[in-house]
Wavefront OBJ file of the C-alpha trace (Angstrom):
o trace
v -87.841 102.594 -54.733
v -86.618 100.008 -51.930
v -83.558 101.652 -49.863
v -80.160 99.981 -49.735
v -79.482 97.456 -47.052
v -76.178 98.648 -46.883
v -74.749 102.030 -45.220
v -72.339 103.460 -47.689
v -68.843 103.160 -45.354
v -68.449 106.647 -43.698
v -65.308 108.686 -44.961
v -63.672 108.955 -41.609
v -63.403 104.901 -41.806
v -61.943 105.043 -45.708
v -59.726 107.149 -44.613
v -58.451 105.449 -41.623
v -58.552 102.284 -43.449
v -56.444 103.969 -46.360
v -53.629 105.330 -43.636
v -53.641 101.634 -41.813
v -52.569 99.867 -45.177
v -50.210 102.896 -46.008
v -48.274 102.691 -42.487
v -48.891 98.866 -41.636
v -45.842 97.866 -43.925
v -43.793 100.078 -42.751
v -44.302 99.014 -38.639
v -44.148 95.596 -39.292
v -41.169 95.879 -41.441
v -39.287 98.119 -38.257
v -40.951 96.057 -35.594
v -40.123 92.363 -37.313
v -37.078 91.950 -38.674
v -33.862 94.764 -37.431
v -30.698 93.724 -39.281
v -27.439 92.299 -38.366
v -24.054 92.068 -39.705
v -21.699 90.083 -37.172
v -19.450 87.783 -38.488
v -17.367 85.506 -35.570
v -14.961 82.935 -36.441
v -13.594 80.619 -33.604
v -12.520 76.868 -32.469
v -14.609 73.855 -31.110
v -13.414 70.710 -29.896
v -15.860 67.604 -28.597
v -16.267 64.323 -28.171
v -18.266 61.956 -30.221
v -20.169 58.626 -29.354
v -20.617 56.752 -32.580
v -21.944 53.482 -33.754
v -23.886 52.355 -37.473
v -27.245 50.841 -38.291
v -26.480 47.607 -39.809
v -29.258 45.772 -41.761
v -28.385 42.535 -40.894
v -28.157 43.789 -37.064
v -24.533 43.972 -35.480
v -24.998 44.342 -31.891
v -23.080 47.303 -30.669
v -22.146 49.773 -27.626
v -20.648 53.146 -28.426
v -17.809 53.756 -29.675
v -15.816 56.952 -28.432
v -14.059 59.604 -30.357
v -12.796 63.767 -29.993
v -13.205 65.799 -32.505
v -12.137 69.455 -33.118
v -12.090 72.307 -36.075
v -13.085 75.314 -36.445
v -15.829 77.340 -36.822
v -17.770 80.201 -38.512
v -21.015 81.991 -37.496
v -23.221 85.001 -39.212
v -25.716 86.658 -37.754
v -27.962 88.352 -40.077
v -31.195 89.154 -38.511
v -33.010 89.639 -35.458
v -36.998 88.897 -35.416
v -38.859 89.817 -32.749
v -36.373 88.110 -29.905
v -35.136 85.249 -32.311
v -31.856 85.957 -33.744
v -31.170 84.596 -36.734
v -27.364 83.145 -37.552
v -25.893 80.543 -40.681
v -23.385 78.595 -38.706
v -20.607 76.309 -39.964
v -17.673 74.314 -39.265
v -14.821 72.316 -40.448
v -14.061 69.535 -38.178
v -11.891 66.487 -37.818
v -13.720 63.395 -36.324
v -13.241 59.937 -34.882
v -16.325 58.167 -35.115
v -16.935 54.679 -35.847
v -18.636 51.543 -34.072
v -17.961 48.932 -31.291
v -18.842 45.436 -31.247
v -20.661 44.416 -27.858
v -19.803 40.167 -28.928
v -22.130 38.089 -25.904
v -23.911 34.876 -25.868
v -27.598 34.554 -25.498
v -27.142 34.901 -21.875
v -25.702 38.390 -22.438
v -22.511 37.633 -21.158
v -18.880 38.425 -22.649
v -17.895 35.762 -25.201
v -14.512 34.026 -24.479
v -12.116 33.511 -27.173
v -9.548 30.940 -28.302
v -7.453 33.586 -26.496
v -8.723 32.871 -22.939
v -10.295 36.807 -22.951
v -13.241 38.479 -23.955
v -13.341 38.921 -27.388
v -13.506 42.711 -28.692
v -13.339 44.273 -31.698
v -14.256 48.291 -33.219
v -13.685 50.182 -35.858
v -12.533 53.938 -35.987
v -13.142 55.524 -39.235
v -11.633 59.348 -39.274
v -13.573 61.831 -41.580
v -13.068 65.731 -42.624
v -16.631 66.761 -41.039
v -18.660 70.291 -43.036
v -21.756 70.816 -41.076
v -23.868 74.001 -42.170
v -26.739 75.334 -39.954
v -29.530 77.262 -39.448
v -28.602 78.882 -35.764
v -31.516 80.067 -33.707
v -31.072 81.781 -30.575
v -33.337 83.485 -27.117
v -31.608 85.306 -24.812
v -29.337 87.913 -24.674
v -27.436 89.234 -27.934
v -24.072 90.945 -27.118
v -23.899 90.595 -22.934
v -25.185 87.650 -20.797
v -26.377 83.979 -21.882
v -28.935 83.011 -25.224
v -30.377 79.445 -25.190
v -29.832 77.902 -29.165
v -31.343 75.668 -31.429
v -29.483 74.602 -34.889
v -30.592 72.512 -37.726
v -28.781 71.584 -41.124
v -27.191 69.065 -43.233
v -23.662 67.598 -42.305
v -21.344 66.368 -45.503
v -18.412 63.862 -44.615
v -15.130 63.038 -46.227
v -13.776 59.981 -45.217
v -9.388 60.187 -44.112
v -8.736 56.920 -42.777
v -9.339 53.603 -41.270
v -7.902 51.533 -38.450
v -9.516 48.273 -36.460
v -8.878 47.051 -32.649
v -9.591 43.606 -32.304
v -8.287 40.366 -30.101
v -9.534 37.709 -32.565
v -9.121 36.925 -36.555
v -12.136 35.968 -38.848
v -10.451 32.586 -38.963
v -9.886 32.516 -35.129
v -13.121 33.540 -32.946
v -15.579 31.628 -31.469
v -18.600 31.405 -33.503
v -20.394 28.779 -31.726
v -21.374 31.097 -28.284
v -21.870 33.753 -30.354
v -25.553 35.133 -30.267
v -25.165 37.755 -33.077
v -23.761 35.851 -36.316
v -22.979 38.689 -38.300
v -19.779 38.959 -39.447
v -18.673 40.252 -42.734
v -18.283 43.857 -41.859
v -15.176 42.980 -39.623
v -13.041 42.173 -42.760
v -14.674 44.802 -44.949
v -12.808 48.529 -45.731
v -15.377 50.808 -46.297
v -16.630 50.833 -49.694
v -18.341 55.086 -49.650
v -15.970 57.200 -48.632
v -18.190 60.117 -49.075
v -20.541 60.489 -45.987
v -23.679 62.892 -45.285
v -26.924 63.429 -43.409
v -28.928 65.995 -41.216
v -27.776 67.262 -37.433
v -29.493 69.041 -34.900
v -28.510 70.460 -31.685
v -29.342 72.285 -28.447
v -26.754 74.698 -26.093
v -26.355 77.612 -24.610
v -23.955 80.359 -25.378
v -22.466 83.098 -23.048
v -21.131 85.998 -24.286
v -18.319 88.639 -22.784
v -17.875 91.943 -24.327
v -14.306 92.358 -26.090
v -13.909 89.114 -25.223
v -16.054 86.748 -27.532
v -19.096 83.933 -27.205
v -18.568 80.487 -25.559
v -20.762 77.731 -26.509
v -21.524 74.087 -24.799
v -23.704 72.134 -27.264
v -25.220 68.776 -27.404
v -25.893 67.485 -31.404
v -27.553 64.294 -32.566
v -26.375 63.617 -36.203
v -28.259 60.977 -38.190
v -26.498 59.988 -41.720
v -28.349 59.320 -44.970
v -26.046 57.684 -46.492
v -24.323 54.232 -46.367
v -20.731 53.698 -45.866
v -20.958 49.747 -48.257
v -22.955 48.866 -51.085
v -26.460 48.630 -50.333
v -27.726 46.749 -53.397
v -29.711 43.710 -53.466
v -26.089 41.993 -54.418
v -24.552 43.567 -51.371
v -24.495 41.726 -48.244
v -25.566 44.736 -45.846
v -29.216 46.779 -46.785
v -27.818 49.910 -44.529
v -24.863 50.569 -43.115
v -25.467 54.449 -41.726
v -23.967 56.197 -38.913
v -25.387 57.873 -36.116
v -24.020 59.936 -33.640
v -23.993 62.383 -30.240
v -21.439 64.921 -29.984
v -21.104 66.898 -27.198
v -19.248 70.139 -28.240
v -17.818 73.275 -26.418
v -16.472 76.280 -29.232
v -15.196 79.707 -28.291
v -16.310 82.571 -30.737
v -14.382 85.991 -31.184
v -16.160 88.712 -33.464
v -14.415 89.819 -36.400
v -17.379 92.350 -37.708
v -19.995 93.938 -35.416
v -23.021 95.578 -36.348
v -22.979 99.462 -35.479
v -25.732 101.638 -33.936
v -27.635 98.276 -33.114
v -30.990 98.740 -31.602
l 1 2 3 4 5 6 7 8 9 10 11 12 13 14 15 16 17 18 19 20 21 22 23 24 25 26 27 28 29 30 31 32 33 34 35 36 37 38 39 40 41 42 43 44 45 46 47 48 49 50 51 52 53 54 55 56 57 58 59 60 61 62 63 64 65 66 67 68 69 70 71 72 73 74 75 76 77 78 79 80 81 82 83 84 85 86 87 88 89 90 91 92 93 94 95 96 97 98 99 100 101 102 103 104 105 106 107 108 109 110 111 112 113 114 115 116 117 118 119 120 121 122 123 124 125 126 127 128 129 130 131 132 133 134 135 136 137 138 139 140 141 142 143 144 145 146 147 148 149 150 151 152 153 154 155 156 157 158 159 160 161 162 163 164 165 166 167 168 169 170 171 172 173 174 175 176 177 178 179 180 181 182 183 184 185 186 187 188 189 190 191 192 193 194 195 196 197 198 199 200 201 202 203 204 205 206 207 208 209 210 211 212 213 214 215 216 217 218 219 220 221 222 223 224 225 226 227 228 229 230 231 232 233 234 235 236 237 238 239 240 241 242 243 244 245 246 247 248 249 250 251 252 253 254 255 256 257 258
């Protein structure tokens, strides 16, 4: 009779085996994730630099805005030295675009009016953004470094345009960008929405609360006119960087944290 090939597995090893799969879950579930239940609520207030992707093109700069709300964060886990938050505000925001009008020597276009012709909109929307908020650093005491992620949903408030010319009064001839239409055009979609992302730092005082200085980039999925093939713009989506400073206080805390 040929002998096995293989050495039965001694008993010391099935045993050993046995206790690693027994106490494995157990480690990894003390050693990966320690809870958290910390609720802070707080204020922000920024400024926004705005301006929309227009299909035809409409050559523009920036346009400036502030805006300010307030602000709610959870933290409800801590892996390893990532702590793990849902962050969200409600915010009140300027945004909207501004023309940059020039010739095809990239100078200022003068108007009928002997000045440089100018013209923006500002378009003021009731902001929700809602966040996955990942942070390094220290926790309660000190300075964390954060990274947040999450869709943004937009109700639009308003409308108001700046402008030294009329559609029936500019000069169209030195004009190197022809597009026109959306300067006479309300916006059609006052619902707005779309994906953010940011980076900051937060510093946090004991019995005091967490301050935050943030820079976000939000890109919008959605158009604010029709973007059919009877509608005279393809896109019409906003994009914008908001630079953002928001002061936390804690409301819960989590006790006998490790």
């Amino acid at each position: 009779m040929k002998k096995s090939l293989v050495r039965p597995f001694p008993v010391f090893g099935r045993c050993a085996l046995l206790l690693l799969l027994t106490v494995l879950p157990t480690v990894l579930r003390a050693q990966i994730g320690d809870h958290r239940n910390d609720l802070s609520v707080g204020l922000n207030g920024g400024y926004v630099l705005s301006n929309v992707g227009f299909s035809p093109k409409v050559t523009q700069g920036m346009h400036g805005g502030m805006t300010a709300g307030v602000s709610v964060r959870y933290v409800c886990e801590k892996y390893f030295n990532t702590i793990c938050s849902i962050y969200a505000e409600l915010n009140y925001a300027s945004v909207g675009w501004k023309e940059d009008i020039v010739d095809l020597y990239d100078q200022k276009v003068i108007g009928v009016s002997g000045q440089a012709e100018n013209y923006s909109r500002t378009i003021n929307y009731l902001q929700l953004p809602v966040f996955a908020h990942l942070a390094w650093g220290r926790e309660r005491k000190g300075a964390n470094f954060f990274f947040q992620a999450g869709p943004q949903f937009g109700l639009m408030l308003s409308e108001s345009t700046s402008s030294n010319f009329t559609i029936d009064n500019y000069n169209a001839a030195d004009r190197a960008n022809q597009t026109v239409a959306q300067d006479t055009m309300a916006v059609e979609r006052k619902f707005d929405y779309g994906i953010a992302a940011g980076l900051g730092v937060e510093y946090s005082v004991p019995r005091v609360g967490h301050f935050l200085a943030e820079a976000r980039y939000y890109y919008g999925l959605g158009n604010i006119y029709g973007s059919s093939k009877r509608d005279y713009f393809s896109k019409s989506n906003f994009g914008n960087i908001v630079f953002k400073v928001t002061y936390l206080f804690d409301i819960t805390k989590t006790k006998n944290q490790k």
